[in-house]
PDB file of N, CA, C and O in Angstrom:
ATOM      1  N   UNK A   1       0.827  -1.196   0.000  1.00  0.00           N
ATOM      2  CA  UNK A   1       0.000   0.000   0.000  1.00  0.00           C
ATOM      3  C   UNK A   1       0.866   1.253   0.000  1.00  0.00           C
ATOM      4  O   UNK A   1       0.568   2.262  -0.639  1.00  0.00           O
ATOM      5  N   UNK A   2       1.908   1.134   0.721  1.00  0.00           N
ATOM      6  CA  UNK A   2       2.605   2.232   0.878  1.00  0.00           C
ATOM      7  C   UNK A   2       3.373   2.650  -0.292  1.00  0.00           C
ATOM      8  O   UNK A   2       3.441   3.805  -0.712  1.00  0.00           O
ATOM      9  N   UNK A   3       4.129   1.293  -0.946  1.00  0.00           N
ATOM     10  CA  UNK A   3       4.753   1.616  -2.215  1.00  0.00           C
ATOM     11  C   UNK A   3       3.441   1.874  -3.481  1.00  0.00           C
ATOM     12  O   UNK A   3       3.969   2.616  -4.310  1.00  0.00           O
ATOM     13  N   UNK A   4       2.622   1.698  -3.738  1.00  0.00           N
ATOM     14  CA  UNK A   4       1.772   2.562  -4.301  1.00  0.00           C
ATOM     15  C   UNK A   4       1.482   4.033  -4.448  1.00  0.00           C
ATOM     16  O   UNK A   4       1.279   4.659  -5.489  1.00  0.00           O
ATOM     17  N   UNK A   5       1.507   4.571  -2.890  1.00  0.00           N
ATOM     18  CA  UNK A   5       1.320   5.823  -2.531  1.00  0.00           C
ATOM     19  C   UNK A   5       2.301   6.438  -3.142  1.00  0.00           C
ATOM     20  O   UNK A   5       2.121   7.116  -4.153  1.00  0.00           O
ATOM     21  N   UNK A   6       3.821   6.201  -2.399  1.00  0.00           N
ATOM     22  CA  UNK A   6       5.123   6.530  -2.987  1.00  0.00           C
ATOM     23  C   UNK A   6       5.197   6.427  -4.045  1.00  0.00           C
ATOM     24  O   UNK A   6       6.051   7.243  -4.392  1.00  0.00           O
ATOM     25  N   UNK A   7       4.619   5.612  -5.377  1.00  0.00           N
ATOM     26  CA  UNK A   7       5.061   5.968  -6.577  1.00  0.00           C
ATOM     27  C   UNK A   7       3.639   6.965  -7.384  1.00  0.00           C
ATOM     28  O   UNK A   7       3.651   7.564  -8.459  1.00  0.00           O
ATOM     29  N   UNK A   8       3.077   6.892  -6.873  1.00  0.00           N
ATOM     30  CA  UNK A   8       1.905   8.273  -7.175  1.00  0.00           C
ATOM     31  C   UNK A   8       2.367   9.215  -7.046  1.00  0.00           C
ATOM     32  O   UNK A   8       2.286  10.080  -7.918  1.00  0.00           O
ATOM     33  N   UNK A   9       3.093   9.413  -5.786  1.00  0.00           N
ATOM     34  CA  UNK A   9       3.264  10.682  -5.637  1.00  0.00           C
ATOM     35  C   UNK A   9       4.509  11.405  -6.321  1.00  0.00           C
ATOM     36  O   UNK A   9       4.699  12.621  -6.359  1.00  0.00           O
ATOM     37  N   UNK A  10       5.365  10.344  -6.886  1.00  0.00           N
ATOM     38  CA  UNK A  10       6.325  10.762  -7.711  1.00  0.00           C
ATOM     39  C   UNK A  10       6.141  10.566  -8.661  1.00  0.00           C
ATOM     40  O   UNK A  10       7.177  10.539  -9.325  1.00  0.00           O
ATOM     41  N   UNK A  11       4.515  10.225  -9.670  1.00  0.00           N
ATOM     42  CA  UNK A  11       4.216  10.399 -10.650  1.00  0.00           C
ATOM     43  C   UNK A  11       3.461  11.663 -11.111  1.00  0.00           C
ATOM     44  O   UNK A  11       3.288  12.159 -12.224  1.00  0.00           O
ATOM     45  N   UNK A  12       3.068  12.016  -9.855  1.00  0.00           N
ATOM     46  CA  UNK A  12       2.069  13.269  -9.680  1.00  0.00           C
ATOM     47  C   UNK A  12       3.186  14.346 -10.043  1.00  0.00           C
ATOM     48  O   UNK A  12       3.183  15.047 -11.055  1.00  0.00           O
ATOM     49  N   UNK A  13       4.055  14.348  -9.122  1.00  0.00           N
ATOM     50  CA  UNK A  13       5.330  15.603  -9.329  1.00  0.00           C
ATOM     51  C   UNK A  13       6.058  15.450 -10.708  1.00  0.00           C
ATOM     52  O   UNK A  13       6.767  16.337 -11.182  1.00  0.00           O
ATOM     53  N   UNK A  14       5.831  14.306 -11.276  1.00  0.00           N
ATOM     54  CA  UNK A  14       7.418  14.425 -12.406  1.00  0.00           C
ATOM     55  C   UNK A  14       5.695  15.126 -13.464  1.00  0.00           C
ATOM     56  O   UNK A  14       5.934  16.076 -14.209  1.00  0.00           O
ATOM     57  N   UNK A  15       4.556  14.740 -13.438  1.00  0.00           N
ATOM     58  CA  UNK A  15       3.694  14.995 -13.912  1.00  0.00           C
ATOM     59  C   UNK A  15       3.664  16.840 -13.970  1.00  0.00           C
ATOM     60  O   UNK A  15       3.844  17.574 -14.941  1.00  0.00           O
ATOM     61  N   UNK A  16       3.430  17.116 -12.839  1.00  0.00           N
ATOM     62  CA  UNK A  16       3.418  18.513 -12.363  1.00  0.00           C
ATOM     63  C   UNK A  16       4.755  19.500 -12.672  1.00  0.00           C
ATOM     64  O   UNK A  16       4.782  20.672 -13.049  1.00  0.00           O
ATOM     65  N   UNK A  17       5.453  18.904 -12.475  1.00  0.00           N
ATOM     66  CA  UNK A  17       6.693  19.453 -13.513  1.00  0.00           C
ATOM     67  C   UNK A  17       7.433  19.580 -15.160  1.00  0.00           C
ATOM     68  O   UNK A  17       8.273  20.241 -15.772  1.00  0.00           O
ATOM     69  N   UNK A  18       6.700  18.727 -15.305  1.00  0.00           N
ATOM     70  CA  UNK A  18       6.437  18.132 -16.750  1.00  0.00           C
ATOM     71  C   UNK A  18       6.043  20.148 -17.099  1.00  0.00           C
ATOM     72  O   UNK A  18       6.637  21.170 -17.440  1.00  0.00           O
ATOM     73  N   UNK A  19       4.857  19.740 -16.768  1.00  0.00           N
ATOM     74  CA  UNK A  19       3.300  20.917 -16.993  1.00  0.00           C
ATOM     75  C   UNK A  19       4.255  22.250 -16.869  1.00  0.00           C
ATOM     76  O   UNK A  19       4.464  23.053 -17.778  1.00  0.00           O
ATOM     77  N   UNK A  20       4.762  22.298 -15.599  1.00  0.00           N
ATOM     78  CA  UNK A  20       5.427  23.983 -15.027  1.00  0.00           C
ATOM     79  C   UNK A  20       6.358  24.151 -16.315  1.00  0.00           C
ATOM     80  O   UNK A  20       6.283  25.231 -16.900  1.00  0.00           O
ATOM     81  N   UNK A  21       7.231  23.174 -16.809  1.00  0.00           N
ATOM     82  CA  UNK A  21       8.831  23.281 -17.267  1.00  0.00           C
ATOM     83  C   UNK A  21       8.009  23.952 -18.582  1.00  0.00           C
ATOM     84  O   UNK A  21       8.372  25.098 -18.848  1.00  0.00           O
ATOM     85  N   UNK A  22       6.644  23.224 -19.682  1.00  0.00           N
ATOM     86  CA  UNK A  22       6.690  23.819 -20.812  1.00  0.00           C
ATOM     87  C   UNK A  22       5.185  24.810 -20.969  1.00  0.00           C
ATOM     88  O   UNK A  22       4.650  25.015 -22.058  1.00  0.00           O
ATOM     89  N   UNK A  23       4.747  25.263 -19.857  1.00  0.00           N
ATOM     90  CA  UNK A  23       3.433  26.153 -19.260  1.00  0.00           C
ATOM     91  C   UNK A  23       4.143  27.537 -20.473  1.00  0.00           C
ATOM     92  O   UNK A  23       5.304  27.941 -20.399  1.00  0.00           O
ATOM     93  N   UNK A  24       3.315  27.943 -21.293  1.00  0.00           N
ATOM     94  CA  UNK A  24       3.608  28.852 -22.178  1.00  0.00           C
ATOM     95  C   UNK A  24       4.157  30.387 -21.321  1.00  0.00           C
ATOM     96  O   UNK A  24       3.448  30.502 -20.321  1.00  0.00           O
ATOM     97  N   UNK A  25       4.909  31.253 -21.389  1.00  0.00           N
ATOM     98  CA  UNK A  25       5.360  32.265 -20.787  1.00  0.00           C
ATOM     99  C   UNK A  25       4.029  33.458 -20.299  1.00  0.00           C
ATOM    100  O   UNK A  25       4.043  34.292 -19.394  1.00  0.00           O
ATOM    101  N   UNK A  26       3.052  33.157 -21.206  1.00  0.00           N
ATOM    102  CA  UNK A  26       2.088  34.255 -20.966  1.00  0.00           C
ATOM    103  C   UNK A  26       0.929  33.675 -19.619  1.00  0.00           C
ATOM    104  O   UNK A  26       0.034  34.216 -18.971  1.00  0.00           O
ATOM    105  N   UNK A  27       1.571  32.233 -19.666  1.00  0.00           N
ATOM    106  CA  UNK A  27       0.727  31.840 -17.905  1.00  0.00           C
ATOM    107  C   UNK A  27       1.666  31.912 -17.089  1.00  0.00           C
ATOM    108  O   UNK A  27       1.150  31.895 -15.972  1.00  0.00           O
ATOM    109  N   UNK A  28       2.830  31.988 -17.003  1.00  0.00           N
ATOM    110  CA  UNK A  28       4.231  31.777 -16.619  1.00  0.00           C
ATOM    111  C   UNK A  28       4.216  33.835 -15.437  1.00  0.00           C
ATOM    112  O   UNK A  28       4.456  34.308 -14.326  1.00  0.00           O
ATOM    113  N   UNK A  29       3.760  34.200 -16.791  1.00  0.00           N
ATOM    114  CA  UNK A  29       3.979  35.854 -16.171  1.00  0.00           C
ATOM    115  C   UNK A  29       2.815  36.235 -15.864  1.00  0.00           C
ATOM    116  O   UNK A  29       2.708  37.447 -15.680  1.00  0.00           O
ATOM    117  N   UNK A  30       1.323  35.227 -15.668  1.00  0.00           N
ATOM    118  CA  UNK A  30       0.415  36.005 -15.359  1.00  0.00           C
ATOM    119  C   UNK A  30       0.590  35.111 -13.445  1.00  0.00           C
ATOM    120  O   UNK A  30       0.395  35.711 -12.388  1.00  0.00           O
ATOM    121  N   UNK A  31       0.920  33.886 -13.558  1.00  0.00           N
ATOM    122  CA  UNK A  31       0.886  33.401 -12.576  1.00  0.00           C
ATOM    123  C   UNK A  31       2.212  34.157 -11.469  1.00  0.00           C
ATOM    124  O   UNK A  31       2.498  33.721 -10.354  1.00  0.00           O
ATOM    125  N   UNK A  32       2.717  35.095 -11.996  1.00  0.00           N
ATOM    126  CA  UNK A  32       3.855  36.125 -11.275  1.00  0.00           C
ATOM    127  C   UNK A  32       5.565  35.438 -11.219  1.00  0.00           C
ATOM    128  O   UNK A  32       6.480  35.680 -10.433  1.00  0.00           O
ATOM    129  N   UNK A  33       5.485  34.373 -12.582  1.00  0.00           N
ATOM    130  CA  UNK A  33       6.994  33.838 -12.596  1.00  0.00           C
ATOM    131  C   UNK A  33       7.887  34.336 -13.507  1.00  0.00           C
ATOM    132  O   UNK A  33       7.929  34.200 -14.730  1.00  0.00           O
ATOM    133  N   UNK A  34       8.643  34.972 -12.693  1.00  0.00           N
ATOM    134  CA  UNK A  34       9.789  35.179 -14.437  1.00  0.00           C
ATOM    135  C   UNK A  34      10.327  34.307 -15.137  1.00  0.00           C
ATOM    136  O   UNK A  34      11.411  33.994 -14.644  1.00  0.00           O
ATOM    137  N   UNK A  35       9.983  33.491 -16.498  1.00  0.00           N
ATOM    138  CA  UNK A  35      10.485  32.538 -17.344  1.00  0.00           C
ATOM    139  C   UNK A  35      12.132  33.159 -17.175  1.00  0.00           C
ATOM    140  O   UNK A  35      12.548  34.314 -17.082  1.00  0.00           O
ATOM    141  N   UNK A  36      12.989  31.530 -17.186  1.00  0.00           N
ATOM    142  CA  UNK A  36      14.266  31.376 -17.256  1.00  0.00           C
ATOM    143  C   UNK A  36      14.288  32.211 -18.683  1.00  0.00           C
ATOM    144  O   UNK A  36      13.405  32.307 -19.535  1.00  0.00           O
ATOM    145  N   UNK A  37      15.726  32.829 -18.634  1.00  0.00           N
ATOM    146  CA  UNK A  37      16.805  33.044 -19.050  1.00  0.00           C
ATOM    147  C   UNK A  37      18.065  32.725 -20.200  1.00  0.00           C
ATOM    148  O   UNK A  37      18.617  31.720 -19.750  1.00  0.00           O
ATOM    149  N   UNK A  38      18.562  33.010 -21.108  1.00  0.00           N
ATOM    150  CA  UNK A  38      19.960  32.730 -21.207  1.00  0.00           C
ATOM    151  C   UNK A  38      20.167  31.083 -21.751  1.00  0.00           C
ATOM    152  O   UNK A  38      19.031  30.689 -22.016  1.00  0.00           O
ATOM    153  N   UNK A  39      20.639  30.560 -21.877  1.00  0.00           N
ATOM    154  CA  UNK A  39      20.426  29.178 -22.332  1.00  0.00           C
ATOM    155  C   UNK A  39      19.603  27.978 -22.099  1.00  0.00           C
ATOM    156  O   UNK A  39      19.776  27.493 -20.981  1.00  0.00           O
ATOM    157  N   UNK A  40      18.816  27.412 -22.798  1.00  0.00           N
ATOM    158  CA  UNK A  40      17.278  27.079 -22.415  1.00  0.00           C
ATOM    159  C   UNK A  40      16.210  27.611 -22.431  1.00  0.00           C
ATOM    160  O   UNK A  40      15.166  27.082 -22.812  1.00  0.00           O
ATOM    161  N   UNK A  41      16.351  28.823 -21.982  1.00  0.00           N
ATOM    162  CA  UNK A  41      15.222  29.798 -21.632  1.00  0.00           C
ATOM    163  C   UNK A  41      14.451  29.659 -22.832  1.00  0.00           C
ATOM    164  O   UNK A  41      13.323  29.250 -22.557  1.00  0.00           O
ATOM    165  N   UNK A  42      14.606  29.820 -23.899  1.00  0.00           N
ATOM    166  CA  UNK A  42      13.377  29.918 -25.372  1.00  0.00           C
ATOM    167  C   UNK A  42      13.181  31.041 -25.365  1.00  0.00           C
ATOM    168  O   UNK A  42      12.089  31.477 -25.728  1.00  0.00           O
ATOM    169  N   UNK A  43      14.356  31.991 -24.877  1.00  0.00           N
ATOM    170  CA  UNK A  43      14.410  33.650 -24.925  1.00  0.00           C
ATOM    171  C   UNK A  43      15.277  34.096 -26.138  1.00  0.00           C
ATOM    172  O   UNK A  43      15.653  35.267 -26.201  1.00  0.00           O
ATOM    173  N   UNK A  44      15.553  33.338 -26.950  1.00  0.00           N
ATOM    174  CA  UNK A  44      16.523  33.179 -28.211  1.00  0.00           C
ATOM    175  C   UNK A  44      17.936  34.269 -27.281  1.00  0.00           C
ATOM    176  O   UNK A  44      18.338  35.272 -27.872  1.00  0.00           O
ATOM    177  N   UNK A  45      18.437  33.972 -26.105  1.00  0.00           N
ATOM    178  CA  UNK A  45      19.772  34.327 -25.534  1.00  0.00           C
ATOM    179  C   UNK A  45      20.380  32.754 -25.681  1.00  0.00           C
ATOM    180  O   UNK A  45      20.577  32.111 -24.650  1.00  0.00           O
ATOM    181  N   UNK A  46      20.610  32.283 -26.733  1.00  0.00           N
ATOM    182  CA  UNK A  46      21.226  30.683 -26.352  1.00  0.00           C
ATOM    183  C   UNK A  46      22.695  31.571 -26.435  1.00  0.00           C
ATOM    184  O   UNK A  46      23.158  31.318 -25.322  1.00  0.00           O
ATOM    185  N   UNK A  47      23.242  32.060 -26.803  1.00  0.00           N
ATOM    186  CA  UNK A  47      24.581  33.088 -27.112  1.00  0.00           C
ATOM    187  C   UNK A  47      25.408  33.828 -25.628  1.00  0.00           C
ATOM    188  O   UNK A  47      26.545  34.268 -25.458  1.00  0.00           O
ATOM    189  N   UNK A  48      24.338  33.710 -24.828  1.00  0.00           N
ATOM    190  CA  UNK A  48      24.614  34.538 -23.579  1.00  0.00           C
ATOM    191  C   UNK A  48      25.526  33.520 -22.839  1.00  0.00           C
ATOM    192  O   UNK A  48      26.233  33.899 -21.905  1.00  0.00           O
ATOM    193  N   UNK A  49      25.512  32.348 -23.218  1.00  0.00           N
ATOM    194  CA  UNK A  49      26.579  31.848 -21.911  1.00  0.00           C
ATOM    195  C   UNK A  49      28.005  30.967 -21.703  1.00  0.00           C
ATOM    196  O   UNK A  49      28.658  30.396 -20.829  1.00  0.00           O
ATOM    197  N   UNK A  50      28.010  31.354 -23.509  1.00  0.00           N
ATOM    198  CA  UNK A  50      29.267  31.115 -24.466  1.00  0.00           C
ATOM    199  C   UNK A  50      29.443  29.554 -24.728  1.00  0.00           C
ATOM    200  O   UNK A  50      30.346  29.086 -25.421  1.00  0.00           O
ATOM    201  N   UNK A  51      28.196  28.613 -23.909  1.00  0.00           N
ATOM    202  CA  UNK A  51      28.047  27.073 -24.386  1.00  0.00           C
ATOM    203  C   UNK A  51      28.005  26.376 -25.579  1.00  0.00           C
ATOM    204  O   UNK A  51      28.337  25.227 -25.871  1.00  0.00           O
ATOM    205  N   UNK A  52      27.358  27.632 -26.450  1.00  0.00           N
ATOM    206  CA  UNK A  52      26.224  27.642 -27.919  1.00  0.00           C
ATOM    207  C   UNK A  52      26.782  27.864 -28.781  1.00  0.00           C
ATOM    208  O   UNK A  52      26.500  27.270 -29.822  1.00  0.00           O
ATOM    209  N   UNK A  53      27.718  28.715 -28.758  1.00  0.00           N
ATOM    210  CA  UNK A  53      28.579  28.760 -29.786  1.00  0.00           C
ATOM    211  C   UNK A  53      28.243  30.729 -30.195  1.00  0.00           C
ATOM    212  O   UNK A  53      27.192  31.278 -29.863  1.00  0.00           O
ATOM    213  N   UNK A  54      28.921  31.161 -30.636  1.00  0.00           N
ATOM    214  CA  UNK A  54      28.529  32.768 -31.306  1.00  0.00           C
ATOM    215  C   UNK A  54      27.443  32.694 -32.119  1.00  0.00           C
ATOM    216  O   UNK A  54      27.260  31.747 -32.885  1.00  0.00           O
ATOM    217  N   UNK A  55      26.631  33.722 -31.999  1.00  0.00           N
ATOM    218  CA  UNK A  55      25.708  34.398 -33.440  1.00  0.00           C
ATOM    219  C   UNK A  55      25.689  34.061 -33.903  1.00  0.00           C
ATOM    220  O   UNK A  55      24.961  33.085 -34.083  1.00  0.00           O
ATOM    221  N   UNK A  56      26.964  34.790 -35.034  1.00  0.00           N
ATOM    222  CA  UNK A  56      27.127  34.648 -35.940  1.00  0.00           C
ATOM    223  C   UNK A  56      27.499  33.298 -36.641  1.00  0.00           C
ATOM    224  O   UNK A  56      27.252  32.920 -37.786  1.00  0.00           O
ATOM    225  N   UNK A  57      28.256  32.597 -35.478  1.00  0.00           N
ATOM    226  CA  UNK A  57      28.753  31.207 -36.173  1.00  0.00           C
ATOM    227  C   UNK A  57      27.405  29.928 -36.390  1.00  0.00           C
ATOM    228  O   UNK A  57      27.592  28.831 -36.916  1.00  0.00           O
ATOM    229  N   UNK A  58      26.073  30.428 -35.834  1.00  0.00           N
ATOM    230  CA  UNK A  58      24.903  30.207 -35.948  1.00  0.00           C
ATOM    231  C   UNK A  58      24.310  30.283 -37.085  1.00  0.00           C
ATOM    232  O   UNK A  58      23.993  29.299 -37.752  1.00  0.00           O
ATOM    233  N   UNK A  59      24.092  31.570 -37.432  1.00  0.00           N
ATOM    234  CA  UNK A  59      23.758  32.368 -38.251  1.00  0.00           C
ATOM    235  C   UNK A  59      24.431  32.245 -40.060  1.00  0.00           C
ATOM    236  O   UNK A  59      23.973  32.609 -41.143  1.00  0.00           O
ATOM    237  N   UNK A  60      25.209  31.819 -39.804  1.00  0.00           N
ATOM    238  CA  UNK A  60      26.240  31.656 -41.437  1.00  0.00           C
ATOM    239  C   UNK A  60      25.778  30.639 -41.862  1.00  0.00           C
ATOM    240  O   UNK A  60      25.543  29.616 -41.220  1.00  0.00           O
ATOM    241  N   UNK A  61      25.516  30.944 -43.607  1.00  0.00           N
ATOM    242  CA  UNK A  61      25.096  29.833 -44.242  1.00  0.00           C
ATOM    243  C   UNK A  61      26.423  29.263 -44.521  1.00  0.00           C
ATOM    244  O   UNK A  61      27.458  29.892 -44.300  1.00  0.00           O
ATOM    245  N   UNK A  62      26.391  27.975 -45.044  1.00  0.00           N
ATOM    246  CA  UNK A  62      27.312  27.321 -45.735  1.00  0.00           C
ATOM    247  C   UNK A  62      26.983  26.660 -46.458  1.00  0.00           C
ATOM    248  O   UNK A  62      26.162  25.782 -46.193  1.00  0.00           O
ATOM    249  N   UNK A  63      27.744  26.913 -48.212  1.00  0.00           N
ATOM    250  CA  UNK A  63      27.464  26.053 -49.236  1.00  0.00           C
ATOM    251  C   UNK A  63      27.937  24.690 -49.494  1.00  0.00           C
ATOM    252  O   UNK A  63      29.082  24.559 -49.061  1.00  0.00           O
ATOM    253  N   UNK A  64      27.469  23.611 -50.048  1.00  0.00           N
ATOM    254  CA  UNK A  64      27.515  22.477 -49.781  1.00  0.00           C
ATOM    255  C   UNK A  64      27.560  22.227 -51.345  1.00  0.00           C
ATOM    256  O   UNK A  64      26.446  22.074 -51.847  1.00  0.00           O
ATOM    257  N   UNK A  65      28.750  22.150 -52.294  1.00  0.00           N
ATOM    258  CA  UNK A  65      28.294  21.359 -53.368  1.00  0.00           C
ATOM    259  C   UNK A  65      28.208  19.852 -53.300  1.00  0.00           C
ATOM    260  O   UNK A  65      28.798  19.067 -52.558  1.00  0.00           O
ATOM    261  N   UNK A  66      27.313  19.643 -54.277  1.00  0.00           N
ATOM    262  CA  UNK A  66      26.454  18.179 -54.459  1.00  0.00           C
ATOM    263  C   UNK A  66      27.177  17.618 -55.709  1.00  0.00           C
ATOM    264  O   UNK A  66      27.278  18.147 -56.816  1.00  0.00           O
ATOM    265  N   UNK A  67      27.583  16.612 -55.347  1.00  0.00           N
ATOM    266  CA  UNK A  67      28.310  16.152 -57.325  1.00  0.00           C
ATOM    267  C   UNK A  67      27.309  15.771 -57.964  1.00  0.00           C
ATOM    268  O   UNK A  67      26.376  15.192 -57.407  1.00  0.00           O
ATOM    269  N   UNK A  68      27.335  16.032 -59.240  1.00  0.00           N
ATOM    270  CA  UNK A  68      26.658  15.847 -60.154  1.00  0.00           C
ATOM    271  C   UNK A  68      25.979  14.572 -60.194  1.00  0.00           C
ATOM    272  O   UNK A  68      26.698  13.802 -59.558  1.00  0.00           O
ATOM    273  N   UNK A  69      24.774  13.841 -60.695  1.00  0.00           N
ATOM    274  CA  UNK A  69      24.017  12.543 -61.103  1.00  0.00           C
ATOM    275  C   UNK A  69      24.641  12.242 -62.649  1.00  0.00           C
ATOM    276  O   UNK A  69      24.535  13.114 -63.512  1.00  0.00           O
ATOM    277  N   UNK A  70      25.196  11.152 -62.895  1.00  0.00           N
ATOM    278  CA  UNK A  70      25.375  10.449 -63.427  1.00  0.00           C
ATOM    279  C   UNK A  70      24.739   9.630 -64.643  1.00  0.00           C
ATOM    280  O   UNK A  70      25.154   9.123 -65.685  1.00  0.00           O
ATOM    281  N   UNK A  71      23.755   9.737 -64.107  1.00  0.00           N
ATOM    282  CA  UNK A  71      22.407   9.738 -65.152  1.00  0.00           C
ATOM    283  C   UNK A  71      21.717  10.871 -66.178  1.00  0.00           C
ATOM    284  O   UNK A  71      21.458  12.073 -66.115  1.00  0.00           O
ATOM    285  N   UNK A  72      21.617  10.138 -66.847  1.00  0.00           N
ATOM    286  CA  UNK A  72      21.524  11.390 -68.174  1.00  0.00           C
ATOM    287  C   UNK A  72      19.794  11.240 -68.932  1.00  0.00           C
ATOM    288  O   UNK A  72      19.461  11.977 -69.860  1.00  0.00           O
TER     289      UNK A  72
END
């Protein structure tokens, strides 16, 4: 009985955290939380904590030639 309880209740929380971690920012700031930050955050700062790599090195296309098909 008891190990029942115990795993409810740590299904309830990974449940309930689940919910908090991807709760859209506009319930996030009405419920009075400031959404994270800086890498992770989904504040497009992935750049802020030098993990991510630069901007720009983001940002740059790079061309890729394709060899030609063989088939005619």
């Amino acid at each position: 009985m008891a190990q029942n309880l115990v795993v409810g209740l740590i299904v309830i929380a990974a449940a309930l955290y689940v919910a908090w971690r991807y709760l859209p920012k506009r319930w996030l700031q009405r419920l009075g939380v400031k959404p994270a930050s800086g890498c992770g955050g989904d504040d497009g700062g992935c750049g802020s904590c030098g993990s991510c790599g630069t901007t720009q090195q983001q940002t740059e296309e790079k061309t890729v030639a394709m060899p030609r098909s063989r088939r005619q």
